[in-house]
N, C-alpha and C positions, 0 to 999 in steps of 0.2 A: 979288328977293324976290317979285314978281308971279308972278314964272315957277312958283317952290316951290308959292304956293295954287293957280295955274292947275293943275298937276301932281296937286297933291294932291287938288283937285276934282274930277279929270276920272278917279285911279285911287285910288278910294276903299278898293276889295278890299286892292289893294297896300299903302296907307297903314297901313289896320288891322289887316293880318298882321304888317305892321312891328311896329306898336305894341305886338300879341299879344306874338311873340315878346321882344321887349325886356322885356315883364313878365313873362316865364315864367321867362327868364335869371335878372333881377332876381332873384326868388321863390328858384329853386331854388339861386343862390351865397348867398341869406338862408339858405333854410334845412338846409345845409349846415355853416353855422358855430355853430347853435344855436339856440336860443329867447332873448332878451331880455329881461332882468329888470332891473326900478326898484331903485334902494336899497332900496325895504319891500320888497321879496318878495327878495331878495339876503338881506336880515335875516331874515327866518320863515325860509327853507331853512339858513342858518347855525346859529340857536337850534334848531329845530326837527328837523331831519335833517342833521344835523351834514356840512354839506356843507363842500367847499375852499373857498377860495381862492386862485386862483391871479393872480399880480402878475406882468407883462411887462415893468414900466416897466422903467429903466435904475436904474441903484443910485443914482446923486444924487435922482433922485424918487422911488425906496422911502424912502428916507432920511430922505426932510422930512417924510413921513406916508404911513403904510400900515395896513391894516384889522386888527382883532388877528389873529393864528393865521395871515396870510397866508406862501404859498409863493412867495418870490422868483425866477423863472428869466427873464430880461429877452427879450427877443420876438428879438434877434441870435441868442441863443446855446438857444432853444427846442431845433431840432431834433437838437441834438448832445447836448443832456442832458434829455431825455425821457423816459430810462429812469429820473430820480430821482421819475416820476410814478407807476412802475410799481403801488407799493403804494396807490393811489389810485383805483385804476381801474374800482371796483366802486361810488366814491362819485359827491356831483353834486358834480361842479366849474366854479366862479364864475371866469372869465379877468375879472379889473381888468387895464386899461390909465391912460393919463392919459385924453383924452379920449374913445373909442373907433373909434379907428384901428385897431389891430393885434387886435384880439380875436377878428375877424371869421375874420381869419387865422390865428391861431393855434387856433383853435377849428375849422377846416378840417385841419389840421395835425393836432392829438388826434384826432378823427375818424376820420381815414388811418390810426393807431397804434390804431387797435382800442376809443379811447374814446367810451361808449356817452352818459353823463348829464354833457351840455355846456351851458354858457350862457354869455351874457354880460351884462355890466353895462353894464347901457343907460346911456351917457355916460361910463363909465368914475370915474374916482378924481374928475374935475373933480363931477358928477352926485354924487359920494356928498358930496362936502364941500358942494355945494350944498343938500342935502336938510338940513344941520347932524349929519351922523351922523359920530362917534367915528375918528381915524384915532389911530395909538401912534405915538410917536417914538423909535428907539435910541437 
């Protein structure tokens, strides 16, 4: 461990090109997958510009609770049925996950397929029930 700071003190240039580039990466696979929305701004773009939603979880977790009006295509079986997005494609669409794992992803995925007005919901489905906002049950 001496050795690392010896290292690092002695190529300081080196260290911080590191550093740079690992934050650019970072940056640019951020924002790649979309912008990042709270349950409230999730909610105004819902009410307000009648944006998607779109649900990745699997169907036992759409099941127990999911946002009203949402579109269920679970994050396995995205890239095979993505053309049931097709009519959708001019609006904003909100990727819910359970906690935000796969959104990032799938919102990468939309992206590649031509789609323009992406987000996701910062924490996923966990983040909306925390905030106490409204999920429907079939």
């Amino acid at each position: 461990m001496d050795r690392l700071f010896e290292f690092a003190g002695n190529h300081i240039e080196l260290v911080g090109a590191f550093f740079g580039l690992l934050f650019l990466l970072w940056w640019t696979e951020r924002s790649k997958s979309g912008q990042s929305l709270s349950p409230m701004q999730a909610t105004q773009l819902l009410n307000n510009e009648d944006a998607v939603v779109l649900d990745v979880r699997d169907k036992k977790d759409f099941n127990e609770g999911r946002i009203t009006g949402s579109i269920h295509i679970p994050f396995a079986s995205l890239k095979t049925r993505i053309d049931e997005l097709a009519k959708y494609k001019e609006k904003q669409i909100i990727i819910a996950d359970k906690m935000g794992q796969h959104s990032g992803t799938a919102g990468k995925l939309l992206r590649e397929e031509g789609f323009e007005n992406i987000a996701r919901l910062s924490g996923g489905i966990s983040e909306w029930k925390g905030s106490n906002m409204p999920l429907v049950k079939k």
